[in-house]
C-alpha positions in Angstrom: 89.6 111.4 67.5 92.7 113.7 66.4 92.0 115.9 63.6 94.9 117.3 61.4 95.5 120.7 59.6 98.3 121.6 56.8 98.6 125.1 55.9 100.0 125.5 52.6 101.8 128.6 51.3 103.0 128.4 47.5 105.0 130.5 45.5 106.0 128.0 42.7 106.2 129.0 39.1 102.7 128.1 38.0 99.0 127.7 39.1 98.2 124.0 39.6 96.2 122.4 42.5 97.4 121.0 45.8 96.6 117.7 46.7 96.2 114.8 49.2 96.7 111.2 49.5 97.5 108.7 50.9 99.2 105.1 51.2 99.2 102.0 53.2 102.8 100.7 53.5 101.4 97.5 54.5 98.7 96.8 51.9 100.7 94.4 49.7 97.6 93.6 47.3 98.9 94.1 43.6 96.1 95.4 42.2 95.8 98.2 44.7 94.8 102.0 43.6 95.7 105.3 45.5 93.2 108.4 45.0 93.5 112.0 45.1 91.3 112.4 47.9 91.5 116.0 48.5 92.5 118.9 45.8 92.2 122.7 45.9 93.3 125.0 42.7 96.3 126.9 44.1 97.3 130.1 42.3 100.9 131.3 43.5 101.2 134.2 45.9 97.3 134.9 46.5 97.5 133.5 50.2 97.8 130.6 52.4 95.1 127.4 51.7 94.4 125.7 54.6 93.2 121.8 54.4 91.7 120.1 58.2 90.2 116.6 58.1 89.3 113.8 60.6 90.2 110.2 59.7 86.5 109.1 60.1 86.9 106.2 57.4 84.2 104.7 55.3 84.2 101.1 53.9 83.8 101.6 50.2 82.6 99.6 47.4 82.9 100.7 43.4 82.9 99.5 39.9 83.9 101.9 37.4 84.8 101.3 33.6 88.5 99.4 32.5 91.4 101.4 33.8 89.3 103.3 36.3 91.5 106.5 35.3 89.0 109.1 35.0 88.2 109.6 38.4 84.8 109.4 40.4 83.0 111.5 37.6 82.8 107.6 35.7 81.8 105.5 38.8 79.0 103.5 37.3 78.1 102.7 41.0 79.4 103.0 44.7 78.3 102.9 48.3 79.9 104.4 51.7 79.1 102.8 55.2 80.9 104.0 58.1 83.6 102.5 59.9 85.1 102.6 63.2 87.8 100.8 65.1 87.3 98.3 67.4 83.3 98.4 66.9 82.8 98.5 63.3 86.1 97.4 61.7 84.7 95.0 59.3 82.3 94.1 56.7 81.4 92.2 54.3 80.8 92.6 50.1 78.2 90.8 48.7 75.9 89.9 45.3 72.4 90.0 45.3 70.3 87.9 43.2 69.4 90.2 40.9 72.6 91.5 40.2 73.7 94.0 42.3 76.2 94.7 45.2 75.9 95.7 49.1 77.4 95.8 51.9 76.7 93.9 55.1 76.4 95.8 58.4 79.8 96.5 59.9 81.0 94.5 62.7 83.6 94.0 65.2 86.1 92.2 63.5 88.4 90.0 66.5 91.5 91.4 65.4 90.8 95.3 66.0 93.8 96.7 64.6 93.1 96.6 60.8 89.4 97.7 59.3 88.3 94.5 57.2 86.9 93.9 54.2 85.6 90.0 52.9 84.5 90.0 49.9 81.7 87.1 49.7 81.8 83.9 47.7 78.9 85.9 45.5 81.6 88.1 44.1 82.1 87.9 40.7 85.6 89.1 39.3 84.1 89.8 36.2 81.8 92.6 37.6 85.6 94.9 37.9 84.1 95.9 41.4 86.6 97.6 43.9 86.7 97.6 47.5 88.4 100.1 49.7 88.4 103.3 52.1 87.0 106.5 51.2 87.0 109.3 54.0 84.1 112.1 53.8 82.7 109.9 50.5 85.8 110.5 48.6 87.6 107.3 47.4 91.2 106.7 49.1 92.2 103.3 48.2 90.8 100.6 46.5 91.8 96.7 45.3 89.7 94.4 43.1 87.5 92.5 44.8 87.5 88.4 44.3 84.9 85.6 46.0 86.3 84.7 49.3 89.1 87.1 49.7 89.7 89.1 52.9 91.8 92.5 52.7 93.2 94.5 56.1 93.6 98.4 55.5 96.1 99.8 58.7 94.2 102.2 60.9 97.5 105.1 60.5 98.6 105.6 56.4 101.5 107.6 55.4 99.5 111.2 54.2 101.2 112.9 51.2 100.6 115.9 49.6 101.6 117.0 45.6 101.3 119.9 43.4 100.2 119.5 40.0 97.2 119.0 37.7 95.5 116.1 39.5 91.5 116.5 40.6 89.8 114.7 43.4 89.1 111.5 42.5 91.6 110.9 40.1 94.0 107.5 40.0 97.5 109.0 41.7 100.0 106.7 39.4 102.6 106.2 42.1 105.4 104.7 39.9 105.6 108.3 37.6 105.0 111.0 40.2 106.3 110.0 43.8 109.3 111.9 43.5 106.7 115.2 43.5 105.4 114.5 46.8 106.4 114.7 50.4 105.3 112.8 53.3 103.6 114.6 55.9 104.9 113.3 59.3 102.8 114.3 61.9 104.4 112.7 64.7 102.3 113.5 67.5 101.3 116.9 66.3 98.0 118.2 64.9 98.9 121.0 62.5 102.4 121.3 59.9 102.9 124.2 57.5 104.2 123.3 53.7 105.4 125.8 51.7 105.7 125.4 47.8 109.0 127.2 46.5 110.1 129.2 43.9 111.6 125.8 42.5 108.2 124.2 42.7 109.5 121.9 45.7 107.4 121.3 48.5 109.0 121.5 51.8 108.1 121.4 55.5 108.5 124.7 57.2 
């Protein structure tokens, strides 16, 4: 599996932190939530931060408190099971008698292009409990979960990278800040180079 590298020089205005995420152009679920999944302090001019990273996914089940704004330091609970294409590219959320949520072992889901998530007829929407992706443990996307429901995450999401005051783990609110990121378009490479100018713009060099 391709790994990926951004080198990141910044010489913007103020110290903030660089950050990564990412989104699924084809997850049309309403209720869907985008995470800052990666997120280094940057100050400017002390040198070039480097971020690499594997997409090695994890399926990813959460409840956290109404709003979910404060990032994984409130998760009341959450559990990461590996996933894989073509192998293990499904599973399955369900409710245990005595309250409590798990995953099923992953499977091969027939249609291999998409990883899978069901959420069981034992789901209770009261509970607030998300299901999503999180790679290295770190929450990327997430969508309430409801009984009986089955939600596709694409295998190849658009990676975008901001500079700001977000932290790891933190609800990116897509509506107010897109215009502060940039895409970072790969197309068949491994490794791109950002630099953050003087205008606090992040361009592709």
């Amino acid at each position: 599996m391709s790994s990926y590298t951004v080198s990141v020089t910044n010489e913007a205005t103020y110290s903030g932190s660089i950050c990564l995420f990412q989104l699924f152009p084809r997850l049309q679920d309403p209720s869907a939530i985008t995470y800052i999944w990666r997120s280094v302090p940057s100050r400017p001019f002390a040198g070039t931060v480097n971020f690499s990273w594997e997409p090695k996914y994890q399926f990813m089940w959460r409840s956290a408190p109404e709003g979910d704004s404060a990032g994984l330091s409130s998760v009341e609970a959450a559990e990461h099971k590996e996933a894989s294409l073509w192998q293990n590219n499904a599973v399955v959320l369900l409710k245990a008698s005595n309250g409590s949520y798990y995953f099923s072992q992953p499977y091969a889901a027939k249609d291999s292009e998409l990883y899978y998530m069901k959420a069981d007829r034992t789901v209770d929407p009261a509970d607030k409990v998300r299901l999503g992706l999180s790679l290295d443990s770190r929450a990327v996307v997430s969508v309430e979960a409801h009984p009986n429901t089955l939600t596709g995450f694409q295998l190849d999401p658009v990676t975008y990278m901001a500079y700001g005051h977000w932290h790891t783990g933190q609800v990116f609110e897509r509506e107010m800040y897109m215009q502060q990121a940039i895409a970072l378009s790969f197309s068949g490479r491994q490794r791109l180079n950002v630099h953050i100018s003087a205008s606090n713009l992040l361009q592709l060099v």
